[in-house]
C-alpha positions as CSV (number, residue, x, y, z in Angstrom):
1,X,-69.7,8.6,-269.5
2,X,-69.7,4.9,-269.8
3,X,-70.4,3.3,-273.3
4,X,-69.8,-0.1,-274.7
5,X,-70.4,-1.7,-278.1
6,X,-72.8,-4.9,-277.9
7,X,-72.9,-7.6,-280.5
8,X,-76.2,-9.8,-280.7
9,X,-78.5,-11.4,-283.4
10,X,-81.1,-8.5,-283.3
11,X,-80.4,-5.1,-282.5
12,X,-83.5,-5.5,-279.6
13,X,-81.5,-8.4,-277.9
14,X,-78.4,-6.0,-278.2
15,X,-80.5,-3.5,-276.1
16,X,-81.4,-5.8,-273.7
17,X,-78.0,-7.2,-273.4
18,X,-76.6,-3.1,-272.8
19,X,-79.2,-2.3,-270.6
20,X,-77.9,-5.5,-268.6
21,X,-74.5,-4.5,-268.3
22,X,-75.1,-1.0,-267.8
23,X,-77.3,-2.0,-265.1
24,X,-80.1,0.3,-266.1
25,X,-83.6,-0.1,-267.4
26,X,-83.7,-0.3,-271.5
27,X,-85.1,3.3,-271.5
28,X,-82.5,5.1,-269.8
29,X,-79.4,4.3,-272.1
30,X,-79.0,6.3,-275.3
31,X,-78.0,3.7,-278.3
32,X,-76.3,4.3,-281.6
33,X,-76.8,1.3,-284.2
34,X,-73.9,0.5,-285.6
35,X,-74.6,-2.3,-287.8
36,X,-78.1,-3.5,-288.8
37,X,-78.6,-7.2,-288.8
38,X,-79.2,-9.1,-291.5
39,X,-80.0,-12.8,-292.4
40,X,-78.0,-13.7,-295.5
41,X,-78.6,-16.0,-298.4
42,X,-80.2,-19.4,-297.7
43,X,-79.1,-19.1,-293.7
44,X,-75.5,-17.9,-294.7
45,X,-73.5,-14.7,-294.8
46,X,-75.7,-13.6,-291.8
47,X,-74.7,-10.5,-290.2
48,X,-74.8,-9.8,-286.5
49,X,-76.4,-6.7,-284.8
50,X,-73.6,-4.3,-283.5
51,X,-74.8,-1.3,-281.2
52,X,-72.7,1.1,-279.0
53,X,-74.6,1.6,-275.9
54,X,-74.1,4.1,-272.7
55,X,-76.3,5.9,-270.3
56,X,-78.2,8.9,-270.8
57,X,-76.6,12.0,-269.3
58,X,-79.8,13.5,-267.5
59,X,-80.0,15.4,-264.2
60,X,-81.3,12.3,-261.9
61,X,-78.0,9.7,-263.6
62,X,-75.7,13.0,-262.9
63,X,-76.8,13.4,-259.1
64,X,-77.2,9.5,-258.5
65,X,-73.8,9.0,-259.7
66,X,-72.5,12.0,-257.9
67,X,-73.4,10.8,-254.5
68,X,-72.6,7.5,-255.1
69,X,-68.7,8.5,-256.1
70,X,-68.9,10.6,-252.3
71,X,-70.2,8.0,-250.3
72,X,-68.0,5.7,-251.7
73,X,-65.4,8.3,-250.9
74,X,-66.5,8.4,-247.2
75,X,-66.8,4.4,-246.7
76,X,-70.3,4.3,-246.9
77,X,-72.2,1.2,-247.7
78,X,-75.1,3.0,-249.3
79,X,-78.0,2.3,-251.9
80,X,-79.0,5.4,-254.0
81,X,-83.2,5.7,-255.3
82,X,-84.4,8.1,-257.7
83,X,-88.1,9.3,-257.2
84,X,-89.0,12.3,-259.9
85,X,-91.8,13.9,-260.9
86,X,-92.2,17.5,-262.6
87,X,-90.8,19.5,-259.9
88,X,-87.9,18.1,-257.8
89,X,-85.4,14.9,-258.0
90,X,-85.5,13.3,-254.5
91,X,-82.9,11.0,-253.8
92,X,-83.5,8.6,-250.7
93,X,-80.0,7.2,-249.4
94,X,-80.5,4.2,-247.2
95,X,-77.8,2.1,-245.9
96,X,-75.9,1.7,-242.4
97,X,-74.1,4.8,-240.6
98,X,-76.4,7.3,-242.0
99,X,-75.9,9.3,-239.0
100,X,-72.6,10.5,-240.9
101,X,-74.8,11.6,-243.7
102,X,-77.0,13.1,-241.9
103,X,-74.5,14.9,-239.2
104,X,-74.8,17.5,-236.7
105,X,-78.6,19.3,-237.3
106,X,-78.8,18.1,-240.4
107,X,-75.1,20.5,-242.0
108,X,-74.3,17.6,-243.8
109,X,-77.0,16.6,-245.6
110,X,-77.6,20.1,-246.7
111,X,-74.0,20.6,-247.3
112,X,-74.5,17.6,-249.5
113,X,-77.8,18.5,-250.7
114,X,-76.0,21.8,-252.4
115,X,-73.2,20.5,-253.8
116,X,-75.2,17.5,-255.5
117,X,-77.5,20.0,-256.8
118,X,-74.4,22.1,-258.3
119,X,-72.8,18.9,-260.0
120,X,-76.4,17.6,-261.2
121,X,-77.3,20.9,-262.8
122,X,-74.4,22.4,-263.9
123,X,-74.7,21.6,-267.6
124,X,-78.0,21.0,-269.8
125,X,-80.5,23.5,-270.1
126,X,-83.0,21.4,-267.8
127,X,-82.8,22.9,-264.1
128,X,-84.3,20.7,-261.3
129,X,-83.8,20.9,-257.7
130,X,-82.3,18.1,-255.8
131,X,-83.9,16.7,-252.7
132,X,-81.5,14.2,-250.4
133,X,-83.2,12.1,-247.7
134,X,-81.8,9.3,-245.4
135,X,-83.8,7.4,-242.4
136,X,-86.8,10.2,-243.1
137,X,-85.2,13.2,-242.4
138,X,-86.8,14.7,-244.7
């Protein structure tokens, strides 16, 4: 899992500057204040914010990051969305060539389909079922 430490005048700005290099939103990244900020005597000795930042290890970030590793892997050009609700993760891979994802009948993306939900669920006591869809196969 990827974590950095950010150094900022608040530790808000901090989060905002993780969340920015992480490339997530601000409420998917798990943060761990290091330092507190603090303002100092008459505008000096003023103390910086200093927070190590990564991304939450949930199910959706664990299958997300899975298939984008394999389609990567392939050569695949793709963009990876999350839609979740209560239920089921579906991920929608869009992108060009998605006939290779998809393959003969569909053995592919079910192949696919199994293995993502094996990586995403494999650890964690949550246990949600993947969906994979490209080009509304699904």
């Amino acid at each position: 899992m990827k974590s950095i430490e950010i150094t900022a005048r608040s530790v808000e700005e901090a989060i905002k500057q993780a969340a920015g290099e992480l490339g997530v939103p601000g409420e998917e990244i798990d943060v761990e204040i290091l330092e507190e900020s603090s303002k100092g005597f008459l505008g000096f000795g003023g103390k910086m914010a200093r927070i190590r930042a990564s991304v939450k290890d949930d199910c959706a970030n664990r299958a997300k990051g899975y298939l984008e590793n394999v389609t990567a892997k392939m050569g695949i050009q793709a963009s990876i969305a999350a839609e979740e609700n209560s239920e089921y993760i579906k991920l929608r891979i869009e992108g060009d060539s998605m006939g290779v994802i998809i393959g003969r009948r569909g053995e592919t993306l079910d192949a696919l389909q199994y293995l993502t939900n094996l990586v995403a669920n494999r650890r964690g006591q949550e246990r949600r079922r993947i969906i994979l869809d490209t080009e509304g196969y699904r």
